[in-house]
C-alpha positions in Angstrom: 69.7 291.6 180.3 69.6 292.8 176.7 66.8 292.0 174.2 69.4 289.0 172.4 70.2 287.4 175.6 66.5 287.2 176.5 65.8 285.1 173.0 69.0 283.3 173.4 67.9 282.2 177.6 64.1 281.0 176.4 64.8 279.4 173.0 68.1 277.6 173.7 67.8 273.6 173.1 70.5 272.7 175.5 72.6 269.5 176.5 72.4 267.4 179.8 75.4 268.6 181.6 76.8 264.5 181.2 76.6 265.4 177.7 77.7 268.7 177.4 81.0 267.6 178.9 82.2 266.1 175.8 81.0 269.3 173.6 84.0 271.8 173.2 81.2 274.4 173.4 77.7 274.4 174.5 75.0 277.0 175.5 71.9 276.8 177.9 69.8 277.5 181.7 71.4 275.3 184.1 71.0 275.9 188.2 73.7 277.2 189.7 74.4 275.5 193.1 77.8 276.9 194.2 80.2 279.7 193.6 83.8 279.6 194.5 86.4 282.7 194.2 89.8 281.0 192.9 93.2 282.0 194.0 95.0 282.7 191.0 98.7 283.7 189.9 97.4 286.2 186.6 95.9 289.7 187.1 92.0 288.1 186.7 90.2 287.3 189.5 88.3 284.1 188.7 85.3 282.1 190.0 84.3 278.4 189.7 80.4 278.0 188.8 79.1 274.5 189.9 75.9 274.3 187.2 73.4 270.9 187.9 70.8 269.8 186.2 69.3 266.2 186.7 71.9 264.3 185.0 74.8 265.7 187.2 76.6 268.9 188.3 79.6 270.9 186.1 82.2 273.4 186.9 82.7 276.1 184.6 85.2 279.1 185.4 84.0 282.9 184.8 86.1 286.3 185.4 84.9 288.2 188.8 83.5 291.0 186.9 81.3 289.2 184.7 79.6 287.8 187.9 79.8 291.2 189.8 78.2 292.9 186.6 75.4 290.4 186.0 74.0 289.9 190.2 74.5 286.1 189.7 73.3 284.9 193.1 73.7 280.8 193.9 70.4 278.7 193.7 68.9 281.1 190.5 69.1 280.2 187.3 71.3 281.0 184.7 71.9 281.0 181.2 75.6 280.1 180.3 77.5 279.7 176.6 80.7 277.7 177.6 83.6 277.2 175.6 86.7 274.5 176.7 89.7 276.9 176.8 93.6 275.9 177.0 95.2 277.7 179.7 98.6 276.4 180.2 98.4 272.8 180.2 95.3 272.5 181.3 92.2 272.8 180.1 88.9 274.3 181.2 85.5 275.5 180.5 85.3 279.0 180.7 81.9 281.5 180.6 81.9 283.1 176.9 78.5 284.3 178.4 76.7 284.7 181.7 73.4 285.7 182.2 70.2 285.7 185.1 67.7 283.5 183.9 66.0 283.6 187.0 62.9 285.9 185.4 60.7 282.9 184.7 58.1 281.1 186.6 59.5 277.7 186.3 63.5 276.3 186.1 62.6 274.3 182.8 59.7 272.3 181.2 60.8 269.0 181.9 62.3 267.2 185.2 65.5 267.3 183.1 66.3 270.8 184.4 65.7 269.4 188.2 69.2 270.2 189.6 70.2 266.9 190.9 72.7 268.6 193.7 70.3 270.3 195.9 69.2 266.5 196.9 71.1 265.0 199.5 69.9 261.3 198.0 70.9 260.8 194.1 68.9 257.1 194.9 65.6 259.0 195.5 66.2 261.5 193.3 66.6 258.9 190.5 63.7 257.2 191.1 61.4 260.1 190.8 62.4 259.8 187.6 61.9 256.4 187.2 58.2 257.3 188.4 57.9 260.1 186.0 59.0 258.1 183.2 55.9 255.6 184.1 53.3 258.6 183.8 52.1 257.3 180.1 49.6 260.3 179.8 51.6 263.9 178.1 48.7 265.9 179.4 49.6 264.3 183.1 53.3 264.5 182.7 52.8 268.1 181.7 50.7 268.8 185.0 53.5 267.3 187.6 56.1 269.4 185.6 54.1 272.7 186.2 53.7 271.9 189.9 57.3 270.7 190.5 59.9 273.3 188.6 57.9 276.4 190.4 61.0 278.3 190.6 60.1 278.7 194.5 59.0 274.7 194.8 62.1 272.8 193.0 64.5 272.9 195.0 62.9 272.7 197.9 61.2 269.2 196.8 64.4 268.0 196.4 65.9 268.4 199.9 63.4 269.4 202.6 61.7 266.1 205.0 58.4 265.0 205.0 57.8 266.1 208.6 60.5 267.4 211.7 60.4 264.0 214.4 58.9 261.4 212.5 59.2 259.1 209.6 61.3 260.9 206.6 62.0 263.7 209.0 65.5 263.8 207.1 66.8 265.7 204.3 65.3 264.7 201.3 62.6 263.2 203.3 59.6 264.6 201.6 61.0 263.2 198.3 61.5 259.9 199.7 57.8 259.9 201.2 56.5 261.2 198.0 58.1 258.5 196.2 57.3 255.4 198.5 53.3 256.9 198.0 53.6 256.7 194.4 55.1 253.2 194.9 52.6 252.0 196.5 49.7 253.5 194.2 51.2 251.5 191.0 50.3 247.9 193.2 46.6 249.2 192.7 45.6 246.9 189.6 42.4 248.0 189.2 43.1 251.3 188.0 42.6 252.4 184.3 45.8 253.4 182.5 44.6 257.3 183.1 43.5 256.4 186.3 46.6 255.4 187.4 48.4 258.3 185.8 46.3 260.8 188.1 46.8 258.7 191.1 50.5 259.2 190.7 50.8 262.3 189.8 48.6 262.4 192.8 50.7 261.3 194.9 53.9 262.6 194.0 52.3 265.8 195.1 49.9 265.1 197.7 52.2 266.8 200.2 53.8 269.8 198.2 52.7 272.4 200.8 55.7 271.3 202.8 58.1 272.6 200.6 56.8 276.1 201.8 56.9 274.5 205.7 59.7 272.6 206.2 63.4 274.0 205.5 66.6 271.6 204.7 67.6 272.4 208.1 64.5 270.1 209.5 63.2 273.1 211.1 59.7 275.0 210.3 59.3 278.2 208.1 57.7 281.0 209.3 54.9 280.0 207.3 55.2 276.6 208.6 54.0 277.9 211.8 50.8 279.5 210.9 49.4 277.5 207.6 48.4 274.1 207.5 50.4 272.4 204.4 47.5 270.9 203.1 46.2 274.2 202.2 49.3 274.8 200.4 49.5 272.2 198.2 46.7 273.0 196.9 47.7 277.1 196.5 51.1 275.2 195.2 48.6 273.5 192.6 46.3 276.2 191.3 47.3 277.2 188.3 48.5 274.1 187.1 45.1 273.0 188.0 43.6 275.9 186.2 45.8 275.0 183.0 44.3 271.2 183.6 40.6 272.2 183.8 40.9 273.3 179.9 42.2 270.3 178.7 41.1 267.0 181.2 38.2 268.8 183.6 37.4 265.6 185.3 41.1 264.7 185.9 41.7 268.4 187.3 38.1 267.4 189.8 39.5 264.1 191.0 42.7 266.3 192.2 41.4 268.7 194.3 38.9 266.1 195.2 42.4 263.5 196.4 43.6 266.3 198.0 41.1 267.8 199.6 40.3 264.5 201.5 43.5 264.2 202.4 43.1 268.0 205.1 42.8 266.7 208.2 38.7 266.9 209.2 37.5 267.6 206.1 36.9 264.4 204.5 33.5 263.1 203.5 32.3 260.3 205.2 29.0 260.3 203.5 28.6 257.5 200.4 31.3 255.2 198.9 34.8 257.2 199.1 36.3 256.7 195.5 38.7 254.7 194.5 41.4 257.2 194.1 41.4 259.1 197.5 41.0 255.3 199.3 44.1 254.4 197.2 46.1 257.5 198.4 45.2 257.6 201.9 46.4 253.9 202.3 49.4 254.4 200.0 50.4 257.2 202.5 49.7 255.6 205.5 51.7 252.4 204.1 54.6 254.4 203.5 54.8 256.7 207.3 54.2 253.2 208.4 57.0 251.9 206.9 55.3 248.9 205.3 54.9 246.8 202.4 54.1 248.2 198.7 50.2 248.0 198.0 51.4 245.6 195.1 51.4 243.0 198.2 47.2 243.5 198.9 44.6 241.8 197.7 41.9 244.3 196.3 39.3 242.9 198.3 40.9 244.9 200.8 40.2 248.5 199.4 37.4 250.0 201.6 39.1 248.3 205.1 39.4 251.4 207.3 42.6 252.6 207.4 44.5 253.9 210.9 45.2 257.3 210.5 48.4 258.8 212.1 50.5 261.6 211.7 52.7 263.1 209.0 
């Protein structure tokens, strides 16, 4: 990729793909989810791009060589300047430019650029960003995007389960888990605004480890068999947690400290547990459980032991 591309891929202000299919020409990094070789009558071979970001998915057509040329593989990014073209009576958007855009870290900066096709339930996948959107604290919204559009994570979030022969053990699963958790935590009223925002955040990523565990296909990874996903969430979290300490310390502490409780013989039993890692553990037992928001309970019964079971 030549040195103008590379400023055109990481300073492009681009359109929601519902948006751009109004423009007659548009430019920006969308996920490409599918590529089809077209049969054709003229001399070009053609391909169909399916792009998708969080508002919805878009074909766009591109000649065989430019694909060849550039290695475009399916779930990378890429960075695309389309322009709607007239060819006979019909008319198309066709690739002016394609380029990888898959040398970053992350897919975007915000949960926008979350590719809304890679999750086999648009209900879910909406109301993870209804929960975003409830997140009042930038510093905590900026923290769950870091964690979530890991170029390796993303995806993966979107359409692996929450555990292979339980509750949410299908596709999108995890999402759907991570979601109800979340739920659950906003029926805590004694929570501080800030306090809440962390517990959310929390939750929405209590179990992230599993998106290096669990495939799509409901099957374990490799990985999956020899890591405890606990662990991984928290690898899965470093440097967002890293980026955190310099700017909210103690909200980076009562992470690690929420999800360290939440490994499997290694929480403290010593002292009053705080009100944070009481709240998640019974959101997330409320939610394999299948049972009612927290927004139900009285808070005279935080502290009540919770039965633990397996997810």
């Amino acid at each position: 990729m030549n040195t103008m591309t590379n400023i055109t891929v990481n300073d492009t202000i681009q359109p929601l793909l519902i948006d751009a299919r109004e423009f007659t020409r548009f430019v920006g990094r969308y996920y490409l989810c599918e590529v089809e070789y077209v049969q054709t009558s003229q001399a070009q071979e053609k391909c169909k791009l399916t792009l998708s970001d969080s508002s919805g998915t878009l074909d766009v057509y591109v000649r065989y060589e430019q694909l060849k040329d550039e290695a475009i593989l399916v779930d990378t990014m890429v960075h695309v300047e389309v322009a709607k073209s007239i060819i006979g009576e019909q008319s198309i958007r066709v690739c002016k430019l394609l380029a990888c855009a898959d040398d970053c870290q992350t897919i975007g900066t915000s949960l926008a650029a979350l590719p809304i096709a890679k999750c086999p339930r648009p209900d879910i996948f909406k109301a993870l960003l209804v929960m975003e959107s409830r997140i009042e604290s930038n510093v905590m919204k900026e923290f769950l995007c870091d964690v979530l559009l890991q170029r390796h994570v993303a995806a993966a979030y979107l359409e692996c389960p929450a555990s292979l022969n339980g509750h949410h053990s299908c596709g999108a699963g995890l999402l759907e888990h991570s979601i109800n958790v979340a739920w659950n935590i906003l029926g805590v009223q004694v929570f501080k605004p800030i306090e809440r925002d962390t517990a959310i955040v929390a939750a929405l990523l209590h179990d992230i480890g599993k998106t290096q565990t669990l495939t799509n296909q409901q099957r374990p990874t490799r990985l999956g068999c020899r890591v405890d996903p606990h662990h991984l969430t928290l690898e899965l979290c470093a440097n967002a947690l890293r980026k955190l300490d310099t700017k909210a310390p103690l909200l980076a502490k009562r992470l690690r400290e929420a999800w360290i409780a939440l490994i499997p013989d290694n929480s403290k039993t010593n002292g009053e547990k705080l009100l944070l890692i009481d709240a998640l553990e019974r959101s997330k037992h409320f939610s394999i459980e299948g049972e009612q928001s927290m927004a139900f309970l009285a808070d005279a019964e935080m502290g009540v032991p919770v039965t633990s079971a397996n997810h």
